[in-house]
N, C-alpha and C positions, 0 to 999 in steps of 0.2 A: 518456062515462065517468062513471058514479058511483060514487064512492071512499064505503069506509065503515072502519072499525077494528074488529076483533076483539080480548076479549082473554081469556085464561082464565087463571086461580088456581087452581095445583096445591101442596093442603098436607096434611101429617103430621096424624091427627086429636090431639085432645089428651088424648082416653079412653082407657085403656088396661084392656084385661080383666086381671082377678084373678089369669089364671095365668102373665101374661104376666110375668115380674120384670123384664124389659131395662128399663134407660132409654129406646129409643126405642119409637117407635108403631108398631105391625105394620101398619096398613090406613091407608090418605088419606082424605080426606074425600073424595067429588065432588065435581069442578072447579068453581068459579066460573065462570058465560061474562057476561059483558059485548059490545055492542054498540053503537058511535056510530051517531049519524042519518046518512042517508045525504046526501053533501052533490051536490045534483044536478048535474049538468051541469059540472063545473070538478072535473076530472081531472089539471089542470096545477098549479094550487096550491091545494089544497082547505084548510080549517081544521078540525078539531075543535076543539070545546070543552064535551066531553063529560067530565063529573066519575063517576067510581066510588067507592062506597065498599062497602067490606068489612072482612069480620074474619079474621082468622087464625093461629092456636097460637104465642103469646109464648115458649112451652117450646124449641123448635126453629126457631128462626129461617132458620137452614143451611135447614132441607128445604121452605121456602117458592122455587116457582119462576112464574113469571109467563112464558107465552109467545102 
């Protein structure tokens, strides 16, 4: 067994068109995907220690979801 992590960032973009007056953001940005190394052979107690970094819209914090 080699275990690995996935993980995606799904957020609200922070632009919003001219015509649009709502407060929120009509469209998401594409997901973020992130990906750990795969950790070979040790499916029983594997480790990540895989660091991500990204950005994501300060504005709506709520419509930030990680899965």
């Amino acid at each position: 067994m080699n275990p690995y992590v996935e993980v995606e960032v799904f957020h609200a973009s922070a632009k919003r068109e001219k015509r649009n007056k709502s407060a929120l953001p009509r469209d998401l940005d594409p997901p973020r995907e992130f990906r750990t190394n795969i950790v070979r052979e040790n499916g029983f107690n594997p480790m990540f220690d895989g660091h991500f970094k990204f950005k994501v819209t300060k504005k709506q914090p709520s419509l930030v979801f990680i899965r």
